[in-house]
C-alpha positions in Angstrom: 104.5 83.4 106.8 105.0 79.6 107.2 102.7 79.4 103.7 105.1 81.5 102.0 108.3 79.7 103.3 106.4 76.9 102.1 105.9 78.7 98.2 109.6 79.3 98.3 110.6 76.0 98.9 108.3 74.5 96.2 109.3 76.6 93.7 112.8 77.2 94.0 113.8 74.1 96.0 115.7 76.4 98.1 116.0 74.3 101.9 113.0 75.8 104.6 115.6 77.1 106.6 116.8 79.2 103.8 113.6 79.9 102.8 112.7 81.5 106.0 115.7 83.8 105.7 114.7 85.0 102.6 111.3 85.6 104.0 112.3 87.5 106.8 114.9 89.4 104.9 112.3 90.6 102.5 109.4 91.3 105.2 112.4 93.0 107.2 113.4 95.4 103.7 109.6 96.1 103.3 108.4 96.9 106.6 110.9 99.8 106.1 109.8 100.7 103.3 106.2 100.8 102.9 104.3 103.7 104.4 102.2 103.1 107.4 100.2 101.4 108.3 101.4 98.7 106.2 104.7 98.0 107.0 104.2 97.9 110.6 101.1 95.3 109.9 102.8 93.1 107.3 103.7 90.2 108.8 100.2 90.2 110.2 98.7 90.0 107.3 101.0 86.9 105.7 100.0 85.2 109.0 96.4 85.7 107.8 95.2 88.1 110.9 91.9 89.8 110.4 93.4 93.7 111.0 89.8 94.9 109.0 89.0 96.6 112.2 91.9 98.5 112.6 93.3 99.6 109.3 91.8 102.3 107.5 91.5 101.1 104.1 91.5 104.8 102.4 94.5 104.9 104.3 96.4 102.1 102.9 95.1 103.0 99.3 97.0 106.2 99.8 99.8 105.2 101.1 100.6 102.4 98.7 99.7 105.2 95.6 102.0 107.5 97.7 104.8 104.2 97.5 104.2 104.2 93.3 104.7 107.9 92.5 101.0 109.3 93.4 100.5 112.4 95.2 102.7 112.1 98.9 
């Protein structure tokens, strides 16, 4: 997460405090939003944790094509 606070500040020049709100209300919006397990892992996976061994890749695929207008 601190990489993307990091992104925000560099491009938008945007403080890091307010950065890191952003951050968190956008992980906060998504995690409710994406189907499992993907929200629930999301801020995981911008920390940079390996969850290969748990996630179910097939899983994710068809959630995320579920999330776009695929077959629910």
């Amino acid at each position: 997460m601190d990489e993307l606070v990091q992104l925000i500040v560099e491009k938008t020049g945007l403080s890091e405090d307010v950065a890191r709100n952003v951050v968190t209300v956008v992980l906060d919006f998504l995690k409710e939003r994406l189907p499992e397990p993907v929200g629930s892992n999301l801020e995981a996976l911008l920390e940079g944790v390996d969850l290969s061994d748990g996630l179910d890749l097939g899983d994710v695929m068809g959630g995320l094509g579920a999330l776009f207008g695929g077959d629910k």
